[in-house]
Each structure stands twice: as C-alpha cells, then as structure tokens.
N, C-alpha and C positions, 0 to 999 in steps of 0.2 A: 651975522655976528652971533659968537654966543654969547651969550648972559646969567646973569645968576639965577633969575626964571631956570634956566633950564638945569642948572647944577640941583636947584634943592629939585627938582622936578623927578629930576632922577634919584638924587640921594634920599626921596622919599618913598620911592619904589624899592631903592636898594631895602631899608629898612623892613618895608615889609616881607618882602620877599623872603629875607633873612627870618623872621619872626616863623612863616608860614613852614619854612624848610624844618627847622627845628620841633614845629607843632606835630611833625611828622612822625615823633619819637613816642609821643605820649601813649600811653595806656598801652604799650609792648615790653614785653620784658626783655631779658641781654640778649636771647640768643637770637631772637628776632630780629634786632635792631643790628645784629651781627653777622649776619647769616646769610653766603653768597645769594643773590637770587638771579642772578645772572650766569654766563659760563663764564663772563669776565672777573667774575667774583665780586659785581656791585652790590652796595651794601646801604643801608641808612646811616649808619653811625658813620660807616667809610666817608657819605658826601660831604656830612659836618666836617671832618676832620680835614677832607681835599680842601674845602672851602675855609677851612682856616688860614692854611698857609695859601690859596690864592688871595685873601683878604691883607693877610702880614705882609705877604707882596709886593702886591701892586699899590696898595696906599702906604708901603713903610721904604723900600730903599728905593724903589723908584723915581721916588722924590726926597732923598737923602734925609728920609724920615724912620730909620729899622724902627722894626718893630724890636721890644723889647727883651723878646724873649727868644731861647736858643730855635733855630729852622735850620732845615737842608738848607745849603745852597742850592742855586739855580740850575748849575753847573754839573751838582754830584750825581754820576750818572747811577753809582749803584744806589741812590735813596730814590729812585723815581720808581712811582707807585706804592711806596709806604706809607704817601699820605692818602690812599683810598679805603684803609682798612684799620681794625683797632685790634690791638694784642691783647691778648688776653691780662693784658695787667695793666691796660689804661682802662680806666671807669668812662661810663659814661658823661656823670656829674665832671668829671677833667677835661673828655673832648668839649663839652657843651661852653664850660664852663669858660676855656683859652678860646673857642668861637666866642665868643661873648666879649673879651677881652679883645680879639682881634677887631670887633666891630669898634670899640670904644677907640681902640686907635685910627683904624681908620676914619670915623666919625671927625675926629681931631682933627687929619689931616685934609681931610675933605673941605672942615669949618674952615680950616686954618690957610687953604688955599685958594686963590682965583680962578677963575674956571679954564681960566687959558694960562695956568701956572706950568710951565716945563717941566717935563721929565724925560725919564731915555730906562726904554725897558731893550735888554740887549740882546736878547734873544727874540725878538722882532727883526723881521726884516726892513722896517723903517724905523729902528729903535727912537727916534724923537718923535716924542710928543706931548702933550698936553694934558691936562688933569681930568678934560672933559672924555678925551681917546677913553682913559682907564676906568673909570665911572662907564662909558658905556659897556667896555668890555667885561667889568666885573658885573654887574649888573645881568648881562646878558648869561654872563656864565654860570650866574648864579641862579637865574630864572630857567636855564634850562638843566641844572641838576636837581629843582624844585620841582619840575615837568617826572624827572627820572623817580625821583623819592613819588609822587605820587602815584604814578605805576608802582611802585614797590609796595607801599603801603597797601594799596589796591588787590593786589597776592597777596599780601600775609592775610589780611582780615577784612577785606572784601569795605573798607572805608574809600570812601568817595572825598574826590577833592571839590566838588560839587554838591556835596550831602547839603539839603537843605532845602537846591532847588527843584529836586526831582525824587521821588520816593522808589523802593528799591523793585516794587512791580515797574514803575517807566522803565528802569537800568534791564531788567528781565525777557519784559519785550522789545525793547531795543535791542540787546543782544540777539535774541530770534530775530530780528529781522534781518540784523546783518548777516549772522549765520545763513539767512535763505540766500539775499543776495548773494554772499557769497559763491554760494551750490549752485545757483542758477548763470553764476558767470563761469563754470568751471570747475567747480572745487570739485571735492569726490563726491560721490553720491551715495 
C-alpha cells in the first residue's frame, strides 16, 4: 500500500532536487548558462526551462489541474524541443522565475492530492494512473537532468557537485588514475 509516508518522501526529494538544479546557474554568466555543450545542443538554462513545462505537466492537466499559464501542447509536434533551449530574449530571471512558479503549483497539487489520486497522462502507454506514478516520474526526470546540469557545470568551470567532500588534488589524482586504467585496458598509448 502506498501512503503519505511515501508521497511527502518524495515530494521532499522533488524539492530538493529542484533547489540543487537551479544552484547550478549561479556565479555564470548568459552565455554560459546558454551555450550548447553538447552536440544535442544541452544547455543549463535549456534544463530549467524542459523542467518547467515537464513540472506544468504532469502536476497541472494531468490531473485536471492546468497550470495557469500559456505551454505547448502535448501534441504540437512543431514546439518539441523549444523547451530545451532559451532565445535570446527570454531572461534568465523569467525561465527561473515561471520554474519557480511551476513548483508552487505543483506543490498545490501534490498538497492538494492523495497519493493514489487519478490521473490519465495520454501519451503513456498505460495513460492511467496515479499521483504517486507522476511524483516518481517527475522526480526521476528531474534528478536525472540534475545528473546532466552537473556534468555541464563541471565543463564550464570545473565545479564539483561534490565540492566539499573531496579537495581538487583528490579529483586530479583520481582522474590519472582512471586515465591509466583506462590505457592499460586498451586505450591509445
């Protein structure tokens, strides 16, 4: 059985999680927080911004709760992939700002629902389900584009999502040693 144990359990995780992703932004300037570092074109600012409208999402019509302000549809095939990226005339302070705002509603609907509250997401293959389904899925999604932002952050200026437990001679030597490993399994020489 699940329980509310397990609902705030997660939506305490969600929470952080969220906090940590956006910590990812601080002390870079626009072009960095903008700036393909992938060949996909992944971005810092782009996660926030995916992570908005998956948050407006899955805690707003899912559960016949929209969020309140204009999104894609689900459906509209040409806006897919415009929420990975920010144009040059959205601010930061605006993505951050409607993340912010998209937490505040889903928080709502999280509070405001049972953990075995129905929904029907329809681009699922099993589109029914449950409040607790979308808490783990967003959760998940969001914990692993926090994985992605911390690699990113990690290339622009060499910040660690770990800073604190290891000083930057451990990170140094550690990299030589995988480096040998690696040459010793193979690599080039």
């Amino acid at each position: 059985m699940i329980d509310e144990f397990a609902k705030q359990y997660l939506h305490g995780d969600l929470r952080e999680v969220r906090e940590e992703l956006v910590g990812k932004l601080d002390g870079l300037g626009e072009y960095d927080i903008r700036r393909p570092l992938t060949a996909t074109g992944t971005n810092l600012l782009g996660l926030v911004k995916h992570l908005t409208l998956t948050e407006a999402r899955y805690f707003g019509e899912i559960f016949g709760r929209p969020f309140p302000e204009p999104m894609p549809r689900w459906d509209d095939l040409g806006a897919r992939g415009t929420d990975m990226w920010a144009t040059e005339h959205e601010t930061r302070a605006e993505i951050v700002d409607r993340y912010r705002r998209a937490w505040k509603h889903s928080d709502a609907t999280i509070t405001a629902l049972a953990v075995d509250a129905p929904g029907h997401v329809p681009w699922w293959p099993r589109p029914d389900v449950k409040l607790f389904n979308v808490l783990v899925h967003v959760l998940t999604e969001t914990n692993r584009h926090a994985g992605h932002a911390d690699i990113l952050r990690e290339q622009l200026d060499g910040s660690l999502a770990t800073e604190g437990h290891r000083d930057a001679g451990f990170w140094a030597e550690r990299n030589a040693e995988v480096e040998r490993a690696a040459k010793a399994a193979g690599g080039p020489q």
